[in-house]
N, C-alpha and C positions, 0 to 999 in steps of 0.2 A: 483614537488609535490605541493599539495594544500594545505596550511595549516588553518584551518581555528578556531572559537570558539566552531564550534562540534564535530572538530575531536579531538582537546586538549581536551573536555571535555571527552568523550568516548573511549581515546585511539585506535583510528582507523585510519590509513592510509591514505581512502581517506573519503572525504567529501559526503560519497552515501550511501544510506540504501535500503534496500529492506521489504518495508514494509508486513505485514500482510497478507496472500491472504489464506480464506478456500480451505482448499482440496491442497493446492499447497504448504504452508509453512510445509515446512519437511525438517527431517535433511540433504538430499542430499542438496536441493538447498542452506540452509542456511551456513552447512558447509563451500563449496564452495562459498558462499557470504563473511563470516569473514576469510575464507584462502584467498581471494583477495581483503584484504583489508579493507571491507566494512562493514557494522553492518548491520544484517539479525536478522528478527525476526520471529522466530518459531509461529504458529498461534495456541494459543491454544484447541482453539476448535473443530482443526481439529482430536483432540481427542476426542476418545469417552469418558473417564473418568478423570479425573485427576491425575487418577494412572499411565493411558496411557500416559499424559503428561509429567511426574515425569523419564518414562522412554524416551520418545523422548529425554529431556534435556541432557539425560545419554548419548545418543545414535549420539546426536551431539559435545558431550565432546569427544566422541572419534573420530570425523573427527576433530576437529579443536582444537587448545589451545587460539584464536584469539575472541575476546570477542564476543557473539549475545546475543539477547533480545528474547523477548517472546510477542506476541500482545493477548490483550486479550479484546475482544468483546464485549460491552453492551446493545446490544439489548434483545427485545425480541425472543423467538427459538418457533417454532409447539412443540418441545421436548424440556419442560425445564429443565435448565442446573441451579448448583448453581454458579455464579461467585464468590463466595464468596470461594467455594474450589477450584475452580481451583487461584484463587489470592494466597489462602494459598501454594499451590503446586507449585507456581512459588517462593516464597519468601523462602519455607525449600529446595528448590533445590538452592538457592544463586544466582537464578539470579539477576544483579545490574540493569537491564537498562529491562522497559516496556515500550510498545506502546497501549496504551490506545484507544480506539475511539465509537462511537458509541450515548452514553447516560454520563449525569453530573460524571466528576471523582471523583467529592469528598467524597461518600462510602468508597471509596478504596486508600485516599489518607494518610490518616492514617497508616495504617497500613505499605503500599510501604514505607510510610516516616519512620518510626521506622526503619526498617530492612534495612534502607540506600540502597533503588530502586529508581534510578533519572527516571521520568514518562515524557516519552512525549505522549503528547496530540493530537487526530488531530480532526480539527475545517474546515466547510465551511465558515465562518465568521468572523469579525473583533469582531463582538459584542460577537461570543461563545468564540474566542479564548483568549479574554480580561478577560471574564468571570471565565476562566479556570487558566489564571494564577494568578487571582486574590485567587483562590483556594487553588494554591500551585505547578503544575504542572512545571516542569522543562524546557520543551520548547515545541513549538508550531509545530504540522506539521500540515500547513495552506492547503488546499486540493480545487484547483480550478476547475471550471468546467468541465472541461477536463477529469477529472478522472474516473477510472472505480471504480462501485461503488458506494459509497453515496454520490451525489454531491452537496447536501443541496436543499435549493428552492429559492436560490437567482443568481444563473443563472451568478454568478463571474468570466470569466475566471482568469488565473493564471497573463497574464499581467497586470491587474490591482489588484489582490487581493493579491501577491506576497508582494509589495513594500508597500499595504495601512496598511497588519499587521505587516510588517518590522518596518512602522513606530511608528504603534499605540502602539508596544508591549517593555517594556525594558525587556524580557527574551528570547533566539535563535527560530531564526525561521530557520525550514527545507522547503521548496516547493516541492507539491506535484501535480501533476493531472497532464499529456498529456507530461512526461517527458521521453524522452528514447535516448537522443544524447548528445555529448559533447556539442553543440550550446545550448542544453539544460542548461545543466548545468551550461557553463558559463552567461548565461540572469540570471538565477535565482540567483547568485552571484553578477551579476549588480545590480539586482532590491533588494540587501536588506537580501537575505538570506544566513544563512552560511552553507548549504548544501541540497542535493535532494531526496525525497524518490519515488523508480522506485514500481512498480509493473509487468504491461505486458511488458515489454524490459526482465525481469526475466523469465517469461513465456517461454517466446521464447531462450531458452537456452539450452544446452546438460542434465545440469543437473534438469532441472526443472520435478518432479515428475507427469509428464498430457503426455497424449498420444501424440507421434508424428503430428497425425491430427491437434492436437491443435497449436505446434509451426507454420507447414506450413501454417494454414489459418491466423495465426496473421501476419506474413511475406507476404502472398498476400493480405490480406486486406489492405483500407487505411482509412484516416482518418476520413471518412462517413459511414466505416462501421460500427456506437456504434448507439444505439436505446435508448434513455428515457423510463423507465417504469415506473408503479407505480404513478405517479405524482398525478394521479388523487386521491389517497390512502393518498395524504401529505408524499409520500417517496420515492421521487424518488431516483429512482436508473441506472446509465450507463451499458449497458450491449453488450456483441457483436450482432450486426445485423442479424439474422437467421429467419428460419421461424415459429420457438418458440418463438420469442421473439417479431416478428412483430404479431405473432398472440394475444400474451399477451395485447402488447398495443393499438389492433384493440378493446380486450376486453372493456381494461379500459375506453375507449370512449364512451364507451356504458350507455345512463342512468340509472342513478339506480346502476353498475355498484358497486362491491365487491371486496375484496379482495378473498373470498372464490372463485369465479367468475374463477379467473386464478390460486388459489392456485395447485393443480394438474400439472400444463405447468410449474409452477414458482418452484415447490419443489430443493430446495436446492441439496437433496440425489441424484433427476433426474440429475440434471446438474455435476454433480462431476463422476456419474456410467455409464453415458450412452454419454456424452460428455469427459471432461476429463479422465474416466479409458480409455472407449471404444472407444473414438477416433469417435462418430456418430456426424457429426459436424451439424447437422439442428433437433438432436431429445433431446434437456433440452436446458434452459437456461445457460450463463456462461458468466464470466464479463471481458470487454477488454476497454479500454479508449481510446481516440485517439490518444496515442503515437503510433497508428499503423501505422498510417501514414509515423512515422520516424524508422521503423523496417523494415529493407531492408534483416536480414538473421537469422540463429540461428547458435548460437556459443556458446563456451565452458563460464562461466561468471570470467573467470580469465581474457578472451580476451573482454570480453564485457566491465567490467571494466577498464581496460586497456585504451582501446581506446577512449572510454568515458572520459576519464580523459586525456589523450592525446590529445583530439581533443581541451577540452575547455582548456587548457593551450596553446595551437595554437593559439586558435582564441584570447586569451586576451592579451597573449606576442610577437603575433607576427600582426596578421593582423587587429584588432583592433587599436592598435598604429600607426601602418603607415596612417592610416586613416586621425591622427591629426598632420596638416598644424600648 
């Protein structure tokens, strides 16, 4: 077993979280994430209401007794959303433990703090995540280039930005972006952190709520299959390699160049109805990091965890020491 400062803090097993993913954090998967072990967090806005979310929470109490969180989203929506109620609907349903990301926590840091919600934050940088716990925030999930999603604009992978806010920061750092193996895990423990948040290694599971289609192309993909978009917008974002997605960032190239330009190929709704319900793997966008690299199958995520955790207790206790003469 791992013991580490995240898992004492959280009461959870092992040292792995499954962080946030629209369209995909639902009670199946998450269930299954805190019945093995793990601290999953429900996404809230993969609800349409806050009402809707009040009931997910209900709906995951009755798969697990095993603690999860709730990630809640601060950007801007095409359809806006209040964060301010759905924040309220996560704190009268008791949940203890948010994952925060997006835009500045400190609106909502308040409030999580009354109601005794330990908030973790995730940051592409030394300077947001410094920033963040100067704020109040509980711990950091440091999120390196690698990740699917918003990778910031500073182009950090995880090898170097793992161990730079490990060190910059006196409150827990989680690593996050291009993580989906025990080798995983155990580096990320080398370099500083006390535990890892997966996304697509999740993806790719029996229980994850997205079409079949979706687990097999993550397992045949590799690690060049994720495309940058956006950048030229100041928002980049990693996304899987398709021909929505290369047509998007053929867009953005273009002078003059819009975000209205690709909004249409880029709709959120497209990629969640027509990709992950309908399994149409080249018609919406949809977001995969380069942990696909290291996603060789799909399995049940009691075994994914499992092993995961098996493998970097191998490599640290056993074939890492023989190393040293």
């Amino acid at each position: 077993m791992l013991k580490t400062e995240f898992t004492e803090m959280f009461g959870i097993e092992h040292p792995i979280t499954c962080g946030g993913m629209l369209g995909v954090g639902k009670a199946e998967l998450i269930g299954a994430v805190a019945n093995a072990g793990a601290l999953g967090f429900l996404t809230a806005l993969t609800q349409p209401t806050p009402e809707d979310l009040v009931r997910e929470i209900e709906r995951t109490r009755e798969m697990t007794d095993r603690p999860f969180g709730v990630n809640l989203t601060i950007l801007p929506t095409l359809k806006p959303v209040s964060h301010e109620a759905y924040r309220d609907a996560i704190i009268s349903s008791g949940i203890k433990v948010v994952e925060l990301a997006g835009a500045d926590p400190a609106p909502h840091l308040p409030a999580f703090k009354a109601a005794g919600v330990k908030v973790i934050h995730k940051a592409t940088s030394v300077r947001h995540a410094l920033s963040a716990a100067r704020k109040g925030v509980d711990v950091i999930s440091i999120d390196g280039f690698e990740c699917a999603g918003a990778p910031g604009e500073d182009d950090v992978p995880g090898l170097v930005l793992i161990p730079a806010a490990a060190r910059a920061l006196d409150i827990p750092v989680i690593a996050s972006g291009g993580i989906g193996s025990g080798a995983g895990l155990a580096a990320a423990l080398a370099l500083g952190a006390c535990g890892v948040n997966m996304g697509t290694r999740f993806v790719a599971t029996n229980e994850a709520p997205v079409h079949e289609n979706v687990k097999r192309q993550i397992v045949a993909n590799d690690e060049t299959d994720t495309v940058i978009v956006f950048r030229e917008f100041s928002n980049s974002s990693r996304v899987a390699k398709n021909s929505i997605s290369l047509e998007i960032a053929e867009i953005g190239r273009r002078p003059g160049a819009t975000f209205k330009d690709v909004a249409h190929l880029a709709a959120g709704v497209r990629g969640r109805e027509r990709v992950l319900g309908a399994g149409d793997m080249e018609d919406g966008m949809w977001w995969a990091s380069q942990a696909q690299g290291v996603i060789h199958d799909v399995d049940s995520v009691e075994n994914v965890v499992r092993t995961i955790v098996a493998d970097a207790e191998e490599i640290m206790t056993r074939r890492l020491p023989a190393l040293v003469v």
